[in-house]
Steps between C-alpha positions, in 0.01 A plus 500: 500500500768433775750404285485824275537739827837669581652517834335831618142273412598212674633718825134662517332164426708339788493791727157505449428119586713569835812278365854647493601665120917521574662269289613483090208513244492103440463481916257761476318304230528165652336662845256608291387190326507331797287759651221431208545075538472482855188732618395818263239705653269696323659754567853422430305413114367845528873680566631271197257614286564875600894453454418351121290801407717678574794369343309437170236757502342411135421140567164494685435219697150311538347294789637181327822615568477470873457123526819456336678607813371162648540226259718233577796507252484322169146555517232686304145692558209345315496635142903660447760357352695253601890532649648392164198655258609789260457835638196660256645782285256758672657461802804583422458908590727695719440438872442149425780248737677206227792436615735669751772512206216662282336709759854675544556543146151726484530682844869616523577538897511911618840618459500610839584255789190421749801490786768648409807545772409793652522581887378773681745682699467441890334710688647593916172522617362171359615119569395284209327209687374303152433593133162430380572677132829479333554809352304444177456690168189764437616372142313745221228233372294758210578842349262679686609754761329336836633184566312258785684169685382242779709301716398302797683397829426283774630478884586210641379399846771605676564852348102576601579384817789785519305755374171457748771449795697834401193754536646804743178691640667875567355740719300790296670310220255234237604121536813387247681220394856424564567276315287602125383412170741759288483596149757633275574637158837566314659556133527177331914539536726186570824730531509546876197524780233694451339796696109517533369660145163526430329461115306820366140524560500194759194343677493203700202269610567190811227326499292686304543818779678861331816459677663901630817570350724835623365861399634678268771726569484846410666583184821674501492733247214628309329294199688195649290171556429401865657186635485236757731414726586144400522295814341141599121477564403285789190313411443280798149667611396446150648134444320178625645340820452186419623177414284358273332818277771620284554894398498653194666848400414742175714717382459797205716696406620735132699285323861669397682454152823329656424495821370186711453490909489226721293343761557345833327434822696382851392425820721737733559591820451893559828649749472796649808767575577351884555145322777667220654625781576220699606285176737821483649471825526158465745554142733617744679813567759626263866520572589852656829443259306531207385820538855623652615419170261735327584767684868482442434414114313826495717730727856373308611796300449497127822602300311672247311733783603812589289514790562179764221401743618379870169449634139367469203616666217291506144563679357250773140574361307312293431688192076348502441589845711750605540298796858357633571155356405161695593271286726659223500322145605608174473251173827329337431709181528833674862654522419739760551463863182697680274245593106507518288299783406150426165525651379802360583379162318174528258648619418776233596205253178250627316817405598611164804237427698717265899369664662835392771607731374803654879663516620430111162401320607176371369178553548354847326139495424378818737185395787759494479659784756478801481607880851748521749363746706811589137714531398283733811511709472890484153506578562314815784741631411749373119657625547857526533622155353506196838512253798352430832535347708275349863490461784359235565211769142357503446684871244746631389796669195614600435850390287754704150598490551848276230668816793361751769652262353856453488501890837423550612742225316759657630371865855567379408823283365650805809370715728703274283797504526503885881436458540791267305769727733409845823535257356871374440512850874458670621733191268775625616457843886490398 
């Protein structure tokens, strides 16, 4: 029975028995075997049995076909055949294990790979600490339209040991990990990392427990179908924190013509916004020359332009919360030089993590972004106004308030007025 399991079997089977499942299929294999020659439990014999069902669903196996498990090789039960006796005619049915050359020839492998190369793009807010799933195929296994899969992981002492040590106690707030059990799901796409995609119609069971996924959003126009927000699933309250029980995950899902997903489970470390913001300081700040450079590159006068701009004026706001800047950061993408505050965009990011740029609308990844140079020089010597201009030679000027320039318009209007009434004045009088 061993021998005719693939490597997604053999993974459960030694996942299940507590022994480690990386390696090539013939390591795999030979774990395996040694797993069944050394000590097989009953229940070990129990899982094997399971995996062969399931792989060969029309042979039924009897109670004699459990002892086989712990014969010594080369040896025989009581009333079979012998090692080198002809196999009877009527046991030659589909299902039935001859040969590994033979059992091939009549079950042709899936087409798609159990582990293909697919990685999961990295998320800011998460530090991978160990993968307990390679991102693995919810491979299409019948024509109907619900599919069902099981996988099982197990922690190691150590990474139960992080988990119990990491839970935070709040105030008003329920007890959480920091360090979690996290589950994700993704197109089946080897091109370039993948984003967080869910499967139509998905449920998932840990443990046997309904595990919550994200509400639905609300659709966006009428008659469209409602969707979740794909995003990673923490699991940890719902996996077991221990060593020596090992967890099991099912998944269903709608099966798509041309269309597989993937499935993968880390242990992570959760950030929050005050973390990405010291790893932010700590890239550095950027040249002040760089951004000199952008100003002149946008101020020199185009040949083709009848109109030529000499200056630049540029708010010291942030754009999210209408608040002046503290820490002033753009992404390398953008080509514009207003800046948005570093904090308030983590912030609203460890919320909802959408990383759009708030001034242009296109993507600002938190691996792109950069702390300005020159804004933060301006921002230090400059504290009394909200604006400032640019000119062709990479300086500035702060411009003033428009409340302080309508009073000094008015100041001087009225300074005139008074001017013009003592001059009607002395012509009266001459």
């Amino acid at each position: 029975m061993v021998m005719s399991f693939r490597v997604s079997e053999l993974q459960v089977l030694l996942g299940f028995a507590g022994r480690n499942k990386s390696g090539r299929k013939h390591e795999l294999l030979a774990k395996a075997l040694h797993l069944l020659k050394s000590s097989c439990a009953p229940s070990v014999q129990m899982k094997i049995k399971e995996l062969y069902r399931r792989r060969f669903p029309r042979k039924t196996l009897g109670p004699s076909d459990l002892p086989l498990l712990s014969l010594p090789p080369g040896t025989s039960p009581v009333g079979s055949p012998g090692p080198l006796a002809p196999i009877p005619p009527s046991l030659l049915t589909p299902g039935t294990l001859l040969s590994p050359k033979r059992e091939v020839d009549m079950h042709p492998p899936l087409p798609q790979p159990v582990h293909p190369d697919v990685t999961m793009k990295a998320l800011p807010f998460y530090e991978v600490y160990g993968e307990l799933i390679r991102p693995t195929t919810l491979a299409s296994t019948s024509s109907q339209r619900f599919e069902e899969a099981h996988f099982t992981f197990a922690l190691t002492p150590q990474q139960v040991q992080q988990i119990l040590t990491s839970r935070e106690v709040l105030p008003g707030a329920k007890c959480d990990y920091t360090i979690q059990v996290q589950l994700r799901f993704c197109l089946c796409e080897t091109s370039c990392p993948q984003e967080d995609y869910f499967p139509p119609n998905l449920f998932v069971k840990v443990n046997g427990k309904l595990c919550p996924l994200p509400g639905y959003l609300p659709p966006t126009k009428n008659g469209a179908e409602p969707k979740r927000p794909s995003r990673p699933i923490n699991i940890t309250s719902l996996a077991r924190l221990s060593a020596t029980v090992p967890n099991t995950i099912v998944v269903n899902w709608s099966s798509e013509f041309g269309r597989n997903y993937s499935l993968s489970v880390y242990l992570v470390r959760q950030l929050t916004a005050g973390t990405l913001l010291q790893k932010l300081r700590a890239k550095g700040i950027r040249n002040p020359d760089h951004s000199r450079a952008l100003i002149k590159e946008k101020l020199t006068a185009d040949p083709d332009s009848e109109v030529a701009t000499t200056s630049l004026r540029v708010s010291l706001m942030c754009p999210l919360g209408k608040m002046r800047l503290t820490v002033p950061c753009r992404a390398l993408t953008c080509a514009h030089l207003q800046s948005f505050d570093a904090a308030l965009y983590l912030q609203m990011n460890e919320k909802k993590p959408t990383w759009t740029c708030p001034v242009c609308d296109k993507k600002a990844p938190y691996e792109s972004l950069i702390i300005d140079g020159l804004f933060m020089e301006i921002l230090n010597s400059c504290s009394d106004c909200d604006e400032i201009q640019f000119m062709e030679d990479g300086s500035w000027c702060p411009m003033k308030p428009k409340k302080e320039a309508s009073e000094a318009c008015s100041i001087a209007q009225s300074k005139r007025e008074v001017h013009r009434k003592i001059r009607r004045g002395l012509k009266l009088l001459t």
